[in-house]
C-alpha positions in Angstrom: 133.6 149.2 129.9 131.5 146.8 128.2 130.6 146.6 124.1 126.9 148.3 124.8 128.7 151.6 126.7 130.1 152.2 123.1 127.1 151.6 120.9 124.4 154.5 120.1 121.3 155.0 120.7 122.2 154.1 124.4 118.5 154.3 125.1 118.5 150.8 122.8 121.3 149.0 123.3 121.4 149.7 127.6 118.5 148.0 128.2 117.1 144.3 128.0 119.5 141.6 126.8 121.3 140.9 123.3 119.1 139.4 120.9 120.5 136.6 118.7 122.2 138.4 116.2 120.1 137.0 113.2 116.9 138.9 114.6 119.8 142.1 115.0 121.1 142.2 111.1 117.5 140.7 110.0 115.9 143.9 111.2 119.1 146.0 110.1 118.7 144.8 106.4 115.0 145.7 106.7 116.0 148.9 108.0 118.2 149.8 105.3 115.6 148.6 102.8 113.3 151.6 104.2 116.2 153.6 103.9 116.6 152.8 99.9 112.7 153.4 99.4 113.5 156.2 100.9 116.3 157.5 98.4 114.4 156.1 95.9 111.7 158.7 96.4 113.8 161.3 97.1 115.8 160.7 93.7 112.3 161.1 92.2 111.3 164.0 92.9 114.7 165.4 92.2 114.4 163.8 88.3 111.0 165.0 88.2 112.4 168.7 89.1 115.5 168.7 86.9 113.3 167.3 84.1 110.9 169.8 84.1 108.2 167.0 83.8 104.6 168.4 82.9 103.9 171.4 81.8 102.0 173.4 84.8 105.1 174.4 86.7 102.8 174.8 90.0 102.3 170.8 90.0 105.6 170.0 89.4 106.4 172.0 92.6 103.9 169.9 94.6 104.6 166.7 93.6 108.4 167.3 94.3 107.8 168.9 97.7 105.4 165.9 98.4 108.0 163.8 97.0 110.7 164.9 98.6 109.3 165.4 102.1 107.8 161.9 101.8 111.1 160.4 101.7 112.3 162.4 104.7 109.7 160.9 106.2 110.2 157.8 105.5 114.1 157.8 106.1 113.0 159.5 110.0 110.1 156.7 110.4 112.6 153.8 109.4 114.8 155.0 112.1 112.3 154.5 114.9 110.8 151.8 113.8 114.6 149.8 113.7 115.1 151.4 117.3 111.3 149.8 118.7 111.9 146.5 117.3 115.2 146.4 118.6 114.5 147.6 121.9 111.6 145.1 122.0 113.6 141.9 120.7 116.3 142.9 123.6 112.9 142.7 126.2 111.6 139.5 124.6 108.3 141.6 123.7 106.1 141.6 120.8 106.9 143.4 117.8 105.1 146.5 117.1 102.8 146.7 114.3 103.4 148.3 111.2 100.2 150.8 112.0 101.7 154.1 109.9 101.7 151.4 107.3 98.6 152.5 106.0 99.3 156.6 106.3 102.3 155.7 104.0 100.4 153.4 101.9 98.0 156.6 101.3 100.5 159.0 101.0 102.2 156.9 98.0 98.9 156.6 96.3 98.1 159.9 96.6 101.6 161.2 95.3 101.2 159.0 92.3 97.7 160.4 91.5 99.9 163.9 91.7 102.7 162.2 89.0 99.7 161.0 87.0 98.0 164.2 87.1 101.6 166.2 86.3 102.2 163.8 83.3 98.9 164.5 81.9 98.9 168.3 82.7 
């Protein structure tokens, strides 16, 4: 039984060849730094909820639910993204491109304009 029978997801680690392990933990610490935004913005929506920011209760609602499943996302999309990169170091391919950068850049923006709009309200 070799190391790569015992490591998960199979459908990354059974194919291609091992990488050198710098380009392995380099794109497991930007993984993990995904995973921390993701926290981050999680942990957000929960203060905003248990501090009853802004004063139209409705709002608050939204911009927690948009906070919250935001950071789902991004914890679910950070997962994915480590497992393409990996798979594609371990096939000597290009990298993907970062092309739900921009829906995520978007979907920030628009759940600060929400904050904004809560603090003000």
């Amino acid at each position: 039984m070799t190391s790569d029978q015992n490591r998960w997801p199979k459908s990354v680690y059974e194919t291609g060849s091992e990488p050198d392990p710098r380009f392995t933990l380099a794109n497991e610490r930007t993984f993990l730094a995904w995973i921390r935004s993701a926290i981050a913005v999680i942990a957000i929506g929960v203060a905003i909820n248990e501090l009853g920011i802004g004063g139209n209760a409705t709002l608050r609602a939204v911009v927690v639910a948009a906070l919250i499943i935001t950071g789902i996302l991004i914890a679910v999309f950070s997962f994915v993204r480590w497992a393409k990169i990996e798979k594609a170091m371990r096939h000597s391919k290009p990298l993907p491109s970062l092309a739900s950068g921009i829906g995520f850049a978007i979907a920030v923006a628009a759940i600060a304009l929400l904050v904004a709009l809560l603090t003000i309200a």
